[in-house]
N, C-alpha and C positions, 0 to 999 in steps of 0.2 A: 479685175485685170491686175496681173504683177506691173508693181511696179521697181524697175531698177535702179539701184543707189550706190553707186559709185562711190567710195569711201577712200581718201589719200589721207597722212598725216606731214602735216605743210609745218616742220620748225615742231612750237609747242603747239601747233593749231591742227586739228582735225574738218578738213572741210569734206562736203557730202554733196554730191549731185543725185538729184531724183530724178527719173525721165521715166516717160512713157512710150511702148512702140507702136506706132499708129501707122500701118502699111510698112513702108518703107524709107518712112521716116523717124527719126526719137524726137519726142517731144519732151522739151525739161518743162520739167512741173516746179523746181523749186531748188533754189540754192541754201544751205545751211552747214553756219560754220561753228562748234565749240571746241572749248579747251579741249587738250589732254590730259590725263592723268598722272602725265609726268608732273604737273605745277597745280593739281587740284588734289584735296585730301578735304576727309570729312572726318570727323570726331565722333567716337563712336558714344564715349559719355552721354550719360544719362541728365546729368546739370545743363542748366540750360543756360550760366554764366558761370565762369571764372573771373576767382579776384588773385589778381596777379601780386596784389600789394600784399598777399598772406604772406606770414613765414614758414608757414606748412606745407606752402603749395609747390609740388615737384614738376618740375618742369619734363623731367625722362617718363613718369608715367604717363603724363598727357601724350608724349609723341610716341609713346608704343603705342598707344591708342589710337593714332591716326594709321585710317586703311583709306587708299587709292581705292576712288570709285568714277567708273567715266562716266563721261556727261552725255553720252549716247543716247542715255534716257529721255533726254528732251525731244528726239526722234517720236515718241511714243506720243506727242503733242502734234504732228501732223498726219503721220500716218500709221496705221497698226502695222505692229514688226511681221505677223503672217502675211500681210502683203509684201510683203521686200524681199528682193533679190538683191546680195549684198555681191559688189565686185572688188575685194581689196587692190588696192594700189599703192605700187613702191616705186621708189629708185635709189638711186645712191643714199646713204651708205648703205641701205639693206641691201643691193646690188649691183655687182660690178660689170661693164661689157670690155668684151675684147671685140675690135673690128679685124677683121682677116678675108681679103680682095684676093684670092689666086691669079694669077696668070694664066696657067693652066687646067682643065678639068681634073682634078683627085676624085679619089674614092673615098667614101666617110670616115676607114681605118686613116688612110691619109692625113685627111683632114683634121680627124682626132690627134694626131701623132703631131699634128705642126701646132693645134692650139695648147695641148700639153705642154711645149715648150717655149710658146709666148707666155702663158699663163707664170710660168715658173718663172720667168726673167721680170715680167710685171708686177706680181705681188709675192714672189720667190716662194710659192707654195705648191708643192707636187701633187696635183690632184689626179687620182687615179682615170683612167682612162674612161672607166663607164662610170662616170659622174662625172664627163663633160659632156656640158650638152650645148646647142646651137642654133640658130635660127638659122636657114636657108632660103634666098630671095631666089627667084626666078631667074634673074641675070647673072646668078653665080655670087651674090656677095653674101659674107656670114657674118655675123653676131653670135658672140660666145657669152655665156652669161654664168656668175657664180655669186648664188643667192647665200647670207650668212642665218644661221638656225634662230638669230633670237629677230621678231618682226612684229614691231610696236602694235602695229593698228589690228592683228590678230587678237593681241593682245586684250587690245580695245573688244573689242569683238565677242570674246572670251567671256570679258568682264557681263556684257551686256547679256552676256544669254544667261549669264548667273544671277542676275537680279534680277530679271525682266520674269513675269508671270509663263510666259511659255518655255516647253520643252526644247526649242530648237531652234535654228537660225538659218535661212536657207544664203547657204556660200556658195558662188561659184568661182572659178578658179583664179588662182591668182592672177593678175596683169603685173605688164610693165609699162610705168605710166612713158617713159622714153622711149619701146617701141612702138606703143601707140600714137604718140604724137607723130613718131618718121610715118609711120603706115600713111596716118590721114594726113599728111605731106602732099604723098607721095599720091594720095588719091586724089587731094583737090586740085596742087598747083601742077603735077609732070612736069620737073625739072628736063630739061634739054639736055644732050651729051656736051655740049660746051657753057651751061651752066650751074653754076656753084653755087645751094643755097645754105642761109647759115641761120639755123631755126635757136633761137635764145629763149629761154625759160631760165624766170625770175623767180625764184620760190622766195617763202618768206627766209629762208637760212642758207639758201645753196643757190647757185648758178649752173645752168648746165647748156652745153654749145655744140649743137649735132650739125656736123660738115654733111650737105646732102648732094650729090651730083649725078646726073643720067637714070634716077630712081636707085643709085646705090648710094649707101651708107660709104663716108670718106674715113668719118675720124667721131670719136666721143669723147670730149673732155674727160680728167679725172676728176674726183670728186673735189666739188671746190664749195668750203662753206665760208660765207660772208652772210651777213644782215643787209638787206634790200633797202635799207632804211641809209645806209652808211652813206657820211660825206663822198662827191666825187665818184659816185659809182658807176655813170659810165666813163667817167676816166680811164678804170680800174679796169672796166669792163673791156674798153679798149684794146689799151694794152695787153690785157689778155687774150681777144682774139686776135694780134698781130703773134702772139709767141705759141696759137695754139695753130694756127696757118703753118708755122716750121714744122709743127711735129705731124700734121695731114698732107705738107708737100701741096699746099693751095698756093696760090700766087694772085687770085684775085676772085671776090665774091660779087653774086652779079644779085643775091637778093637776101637782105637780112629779114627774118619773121620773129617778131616780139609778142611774146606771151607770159602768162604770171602776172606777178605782181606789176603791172605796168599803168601807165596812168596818160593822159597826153601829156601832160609836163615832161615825162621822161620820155616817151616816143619823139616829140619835137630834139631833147636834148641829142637825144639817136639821129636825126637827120640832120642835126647841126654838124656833128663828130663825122657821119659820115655821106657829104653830100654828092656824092657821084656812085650812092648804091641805092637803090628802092629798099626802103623801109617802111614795113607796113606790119599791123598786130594781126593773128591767125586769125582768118578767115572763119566762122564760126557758121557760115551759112546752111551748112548742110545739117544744119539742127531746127526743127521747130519752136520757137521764142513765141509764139504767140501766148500762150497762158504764163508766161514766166512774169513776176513783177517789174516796173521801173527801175527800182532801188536795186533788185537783182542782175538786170542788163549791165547794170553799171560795173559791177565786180565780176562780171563773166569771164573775162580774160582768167582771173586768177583760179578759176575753178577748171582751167583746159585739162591737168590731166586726168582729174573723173570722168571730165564730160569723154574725151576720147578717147578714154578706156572702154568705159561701157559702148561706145558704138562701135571700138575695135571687138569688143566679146561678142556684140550683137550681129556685126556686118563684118564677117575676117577678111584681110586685105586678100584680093584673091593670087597677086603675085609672090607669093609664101610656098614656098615649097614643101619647108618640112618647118615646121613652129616650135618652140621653144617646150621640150616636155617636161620638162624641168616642173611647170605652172599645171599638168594634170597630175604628173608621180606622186606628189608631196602634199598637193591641195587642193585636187579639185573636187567641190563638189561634196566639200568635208560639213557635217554637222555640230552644234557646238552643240553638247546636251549636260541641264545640270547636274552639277557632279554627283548631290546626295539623289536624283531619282536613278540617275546610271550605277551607283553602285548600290543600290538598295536592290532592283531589281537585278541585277550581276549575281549578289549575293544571295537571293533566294534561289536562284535557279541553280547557284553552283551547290549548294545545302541540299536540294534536293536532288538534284545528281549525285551528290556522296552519298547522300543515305541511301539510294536506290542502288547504288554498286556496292557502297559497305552491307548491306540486305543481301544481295545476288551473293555476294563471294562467299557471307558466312552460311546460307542456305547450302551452296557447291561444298564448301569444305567440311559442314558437317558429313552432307552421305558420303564422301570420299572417306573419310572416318569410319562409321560406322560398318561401309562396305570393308576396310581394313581390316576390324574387329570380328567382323564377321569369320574373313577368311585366314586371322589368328587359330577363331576359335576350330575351324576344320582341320588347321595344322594338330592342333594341337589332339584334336581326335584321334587323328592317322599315329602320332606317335605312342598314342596309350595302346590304339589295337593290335600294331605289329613293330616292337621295338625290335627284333632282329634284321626283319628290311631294312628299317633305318640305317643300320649300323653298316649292313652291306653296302647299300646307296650311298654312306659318306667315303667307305673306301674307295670304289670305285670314281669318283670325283677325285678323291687325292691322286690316284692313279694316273686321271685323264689329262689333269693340270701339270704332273712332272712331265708327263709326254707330248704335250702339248710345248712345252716348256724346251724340250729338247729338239723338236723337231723346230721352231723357231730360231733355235741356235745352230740348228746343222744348215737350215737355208739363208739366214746374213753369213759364216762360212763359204758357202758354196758360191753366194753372189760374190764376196770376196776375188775370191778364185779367179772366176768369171771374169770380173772388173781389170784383175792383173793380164790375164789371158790375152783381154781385147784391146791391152794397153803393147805387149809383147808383138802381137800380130800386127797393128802398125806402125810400129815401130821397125820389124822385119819385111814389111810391104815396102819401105824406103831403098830398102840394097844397100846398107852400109858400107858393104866393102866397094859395089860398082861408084857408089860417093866419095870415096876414099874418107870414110869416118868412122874413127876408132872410140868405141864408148869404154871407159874406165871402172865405172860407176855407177849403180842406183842407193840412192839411199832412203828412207823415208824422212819426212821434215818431223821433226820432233814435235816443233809447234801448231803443226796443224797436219795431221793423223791421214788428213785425203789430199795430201803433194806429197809428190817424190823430186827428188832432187838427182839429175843428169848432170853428170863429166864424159867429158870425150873431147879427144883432141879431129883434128882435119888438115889438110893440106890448104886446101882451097877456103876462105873463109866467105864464101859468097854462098856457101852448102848448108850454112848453119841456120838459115832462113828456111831455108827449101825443110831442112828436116824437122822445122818446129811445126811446119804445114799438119805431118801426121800426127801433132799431140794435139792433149787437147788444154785448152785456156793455159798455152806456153808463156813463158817471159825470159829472155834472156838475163841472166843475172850478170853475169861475167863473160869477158874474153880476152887472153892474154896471148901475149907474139912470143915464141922462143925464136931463136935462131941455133939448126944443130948441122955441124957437117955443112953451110954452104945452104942450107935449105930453111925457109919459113913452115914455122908448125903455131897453131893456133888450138890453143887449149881453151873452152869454154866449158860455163857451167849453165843450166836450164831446170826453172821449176816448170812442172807441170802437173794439172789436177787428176787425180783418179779416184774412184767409187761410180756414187748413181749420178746420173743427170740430173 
């Protein structure tokens, strides 16, 4: 039976949930947390000590020699990696959310059009329209998300299928370990339309503080990195959700939910700070603990967003309208394979695809050849047995090419013609004289061979619209007022195209 491992990177910690799905419930089999390979290197050196006291000894060769290798491998001590289904898990800073509550129902273009422009005011980046994507609740609330390309624990991931004796690593798609959590919120406790819950997750480097109300999303912190360790933190903590309450437009929380890194010392200090809210750590019940150790109950809080990631990939919340695809386009369901057996075999099959088509072309182009030569050599027959033909046969070709030659130049002429013809007859379909418009002028435009250029004066200058009607692709260039005798006269000039359509 698969089993699934939920994989977050907490700070420089990598912690990993393993569960089993047993009916309709997950069963965690086993909490395990190692480094990163951000703070772990191994030497690749062949000595099996250094004496630092040498004068010879280079310090820059040894640290080119250091290559990042993750500790994923110790995974390989509880369970075989063919058994594993991996579920990566992020949040900040790998990814950012935008909350966006309409008032009224939009249409996706809409919707699109209005996170485009939160987006750009939030982190002032213009993200083209079909690379925003969104989660859609039931009740109309959205979550906008924008995931950045470099993602550590892929990384991790990467690393492990390249050392690890297998071909492959079974990945399913990415989560988010923050919607997750709202999900299983929202599944176990049903917030009320007049209650405000304030779900707190304590990472080992970050804090993050989701406003929840009526099963909709209010507000998401932005990224905030502190060490969980630091004096005064929920001081800190505090005060920060008093100034993150202005920016959700909350006025009063009716339940704080503690997760992460938390301990009772700190959960008491939380009910100290805030004794007229229910404060209580998340609810874990809807997971089977029975095979999980003592020592692992204990730190269970801190491993929440694997654990309710995998049961958000396992069990989808079903008030989800449309999901975040962001998590299938880019990653789902991706293979990690090592790189020397993926290009070894790449490589023989492109080799032998070349030779099979460089083979095919040079077999084609030879008889194409050959057949050439051939039909060289029958020319060349025809001219030895009747060189008089010949010589007829090239005249009359010269013949056929001047006359051919001429009669192409009598009909661009004749279109000519035509072209001026059809330009004069609607121009005389207008009535000049019943318009009272006197034309002075045709000229041809020097610069460009197919306009002609119109003068003509008019009485009435409201006519000189009406007569551009019968040209074609007209532009009034000019129009000038005389005054003669007591009388207005309006002298204009007009291009207009002629030849083909």
């Amino acid at each position: 039976m698969k089993i699934f491992a939920g994989i977050f990177q907490d700070g420089l910690e990598i912690k990993i949930a393993f569960l089993k799905k047993t009916g309709k419930r997950l069963q965690v089999q086993k909490l395990l947390s190692v480094p990163s390979s951000e703070r772990h290197f191994v030497y690749t050196s062949q000595n099996s000590s250094v004496d630092l006291t040498d004068e010879n000894f280079d310090f820059e060769e040894i640290k080119d020699s250091a290559q990042p290798q993750t500790q994923l491998t110790e995974i390989i001590n509880y369970y075989p990696l063919e058994s594993l289904r991996f579920v990566p898990v992020i949040t900040e800073p790998q990814i950012s959310y935008l909350v966006y509550n309409p008032i009224e129902t939009k249409k996706n273009l809409e919707i699109k059009n209005e996170l485009k422009k939160l987006w750009k005011e939030t982190i002032n980046i213009d993200i083209p329209l079909n690379k925003i994507d969104f989660i859609e609740y039931k009740n109309h609330s959205f979550v906008s998300s924008y995931i950045q390309e470099d993602i550590p624990i892929l990384k991790e991931l990467s690393e492990l299928a390249r050392i690890s004796e297998i071909k492959t690593l079974e990945i399913l798609p990415l989560r988010s370990g923050d919607i997750s959590l709202i999900n299983y919120v929202f599944r176990r406790y049903h917030p009320s339309k007049d209650e405000h819950y304030l779900v707190i997750h304590i990472g080992v480097e970050s804090i993050r503080l989701l406003f929840l109300k009526d099963e909709k999303i209010i507000h998401i912190n932005r990224y905030l990195s502190i060490n969980f360790e630091r004096q005064g933190l929920v001081s800190f903590i505090s005060s920060k959700i008093v100034l993150e309450m202005e920016y959700a437009g909350v006025t009063e929380i009716s339940k704080i939910i503690l997760t992460g890194e938390v301990n009772d010392e700190l959960l008491h200090s939380f009910r100290q700070s805030f004794p007229f809210i229910d404060v209580e750590l998340l609810d874990l019940e809807l997971f089977d603990l029975n095979q999980l150790s003592e020592e692992d109950k204990i730190k269970l809080q801190s491993f929440s967003f694997p654990l309710v990631s995998v049961f958000d990939e396992l069990f989808p919340y079903r008030e989800i309208r449309k999901n975040l695809d962001v998590h299938s386009k880019r990653l789902s369901k991706i293979s990690l394979i090592k790189k020397i057996d993926f290009v070894s075999i790449f490589l023989f099959f492109f080799l032998f695809a070349l030779l099979f088509i460089s083979a095919n072309k040079y077999l084609e182009r030879k008889k194409h050849l050959e057949a050439l030569k051939e039909h060289l050599h029958k020319i060349e027959m025809i001219r030895a047995a009747s060189p008089e033909e010949l010589k007829l046969l090239d005249s009359l070709n010269r013949e056929f090419e001047i006359l051919n030659t001429y009669h192409s130049n009598v009909e661009n002429f004749l279109n000519n013609h035509l072209w001026w013809t059809d330009e004069l007859i609607n121009i005389n379909s207008f009535n000049l004289r019943k318009n009272k418009i006197w034309l002075t002028s045709f000229t041809i435009d020097e610069k460009n061979p197919n306009q002609i250029i119109i003068k003509g004066l008019t009485l009435d200058r409201a006519k000189v619209p009406n007569f551009m009607t019968v040209l074609k692709n007209p532009e009034l260039k000019n129009i000038y007022l005389y005054e003669i005798r007591g009388k207005k006269i309006f002298q204009f000039e007009i291009t207009a195209s002629v030849g083909s359509k």
